[in-house]
N, C-alpha and C positions, 0 to 999 in steps of 0.2 A: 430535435431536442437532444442533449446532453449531458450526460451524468458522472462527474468527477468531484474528488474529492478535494475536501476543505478541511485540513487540517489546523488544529489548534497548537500552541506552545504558550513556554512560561518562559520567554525571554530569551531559545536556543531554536529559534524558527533558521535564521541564519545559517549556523551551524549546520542545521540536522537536512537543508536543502541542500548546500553542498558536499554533504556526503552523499546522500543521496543520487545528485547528479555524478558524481563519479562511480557510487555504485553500481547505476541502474545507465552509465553510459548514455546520459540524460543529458538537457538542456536546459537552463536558467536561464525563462524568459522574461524577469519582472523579478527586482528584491524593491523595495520602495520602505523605506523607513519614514516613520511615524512626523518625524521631522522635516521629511519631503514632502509629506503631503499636505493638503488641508490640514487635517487635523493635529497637525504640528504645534498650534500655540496654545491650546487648552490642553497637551498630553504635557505631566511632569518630566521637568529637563532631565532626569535620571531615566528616561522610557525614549529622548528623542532618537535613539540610535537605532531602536527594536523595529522591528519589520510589521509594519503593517498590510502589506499582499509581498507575497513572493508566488511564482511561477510556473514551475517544472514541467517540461514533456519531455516524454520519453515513450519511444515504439508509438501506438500511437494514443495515448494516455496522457492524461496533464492533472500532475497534483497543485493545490492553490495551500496556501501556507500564512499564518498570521501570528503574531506574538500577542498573545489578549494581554488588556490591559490591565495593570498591578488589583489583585482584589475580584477580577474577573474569571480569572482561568479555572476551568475544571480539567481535572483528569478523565482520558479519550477513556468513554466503556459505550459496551453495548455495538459493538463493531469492531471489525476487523479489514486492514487494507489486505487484500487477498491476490498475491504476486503468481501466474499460474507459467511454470519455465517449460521450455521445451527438451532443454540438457542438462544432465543428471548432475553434472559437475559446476554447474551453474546455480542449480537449487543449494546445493552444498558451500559454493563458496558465498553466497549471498547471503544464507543463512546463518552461516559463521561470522560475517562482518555484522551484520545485524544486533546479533544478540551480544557481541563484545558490549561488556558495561550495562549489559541489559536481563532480561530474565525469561530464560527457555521455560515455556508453558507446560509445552508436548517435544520431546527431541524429533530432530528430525529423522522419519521411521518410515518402513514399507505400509500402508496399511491396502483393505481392501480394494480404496480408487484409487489407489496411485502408487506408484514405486518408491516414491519420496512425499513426506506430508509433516509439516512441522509448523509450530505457534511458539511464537515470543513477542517479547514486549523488549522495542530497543531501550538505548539509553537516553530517547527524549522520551520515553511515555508511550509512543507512539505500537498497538498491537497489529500484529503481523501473522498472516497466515501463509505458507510456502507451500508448492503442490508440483509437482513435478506431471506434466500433462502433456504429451508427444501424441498428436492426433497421426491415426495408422498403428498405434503402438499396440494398443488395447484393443479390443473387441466389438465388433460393431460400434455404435454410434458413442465411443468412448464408456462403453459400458467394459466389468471386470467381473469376471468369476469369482465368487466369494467363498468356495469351497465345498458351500450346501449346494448344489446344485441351484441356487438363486443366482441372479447376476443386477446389482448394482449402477446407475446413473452416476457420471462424474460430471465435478463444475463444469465441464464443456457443454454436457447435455443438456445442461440448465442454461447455460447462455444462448446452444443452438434455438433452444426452444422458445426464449423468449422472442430471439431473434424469428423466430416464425410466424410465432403470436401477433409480434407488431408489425409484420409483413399482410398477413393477414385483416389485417385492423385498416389496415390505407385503404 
C-alpha cells in the first residue's frame, strides 16, 4: 500500500507542476487535460485545456495534481506537504523559490528539531512545510536537546516508527 498526495488547483495545476518538477529535480509523468480525456465533452470549452491528472516523481515520492472543476475548487487546509532535506543550502534555496509570490507562515528558523524549519503557502495555494533533517546529524534516533534537559522526537522518528509499527503488523 501507498500513500501520496493529490493535490488540487484552480486552473494553475500546469504551471505549478512544472515548477515543481524543476525545483524538486522531479519528473513529469502524466499532464493529461480535460480534453484528452473522457471527460472532455461534458467539461466547458474554456476548461478543455486544464489538467485533469498530472504526475510528478521525485526521489522516491510522486505527487498527483488536478485542476478541479469551475465552481468546484476549495482552498488546500488542514494539511501540509511536508518536504524533509538533507542539506542546509537546499532547505534555503527551496524555501525561497517557494514562497516567491506566496506567503511565509513561519520563516525559515533554527528551532528545537531541526536546524532549519519553515511554513509557507506558495503562489498556487499550495502549504508547505520545510525541515532540514540530516540522519547522523542530531542525537540518537533523530532526537535534539531542547535545552531543559528534555530531548525531543523529530519527523524522522515518527516515520521510523511507523515504519516499525507496519513491520511489525505483517
Amino acid at each position: 500500500m501507498l500513500m501520496n498526495l493529490h493535490l488540487t488547483f484552480n486552473g494553475q495545476c500546469q504551471e505549478a507542476f512544472e515548477f515543481y518538477s524543476r525545483l524538486l529535480d522531479g519528473r513529469i509523468t502524466l499532464m493529461q487535460t480535460y480534453g484528452e480525456s473522457a471527460m472532455g465533452e461534458p467539461v466547458d470549452k474554456g476548461w478543455q485545456d486544464k489538467i485533469v491528472h498530472a504526475g510528478l516523481v521525485f526521489k522516491d515520492r510522486v505527487l498527483a495534481g488536478v485542476d478541479m472543476l469551475p465552481g468546484e475548487y476549495q482552498k488546500p487546509q488542514g494539511f501540509f506537504v511536508l518536504l524533509e532535506i538533507d542539506e542546509l543550502p537546499e532547505v534555503d534555496r527551496i524555501f525561497r523559490a517557494l514562497a516567491e509570490g506566496g506567503e511565509i507562515k513561519m520563516p525559515l528558523q533554527e528551532t528545537f528539531w531541526s536546524k532549519a524549519f519553515g511554513v509557507l503557502v506558495d503562489r498556487f495555494g499550495i502549504p508547505w512545510e520545510l525541515t532540514y533533517t540530516r540522519v547522523g546529524e542530531v542525537e540518537g534516533n533523530g532526537q535534539r536537546e531542547t535545552g531543559n534537559g528534555k530531548r525531543t522526537a523529530g519527523v524522522r522518528d515518527c516515520e521510523l516508527g511507523v515504519k516499525a509499527e507496519v513491520k511489525r503488523a505483517q
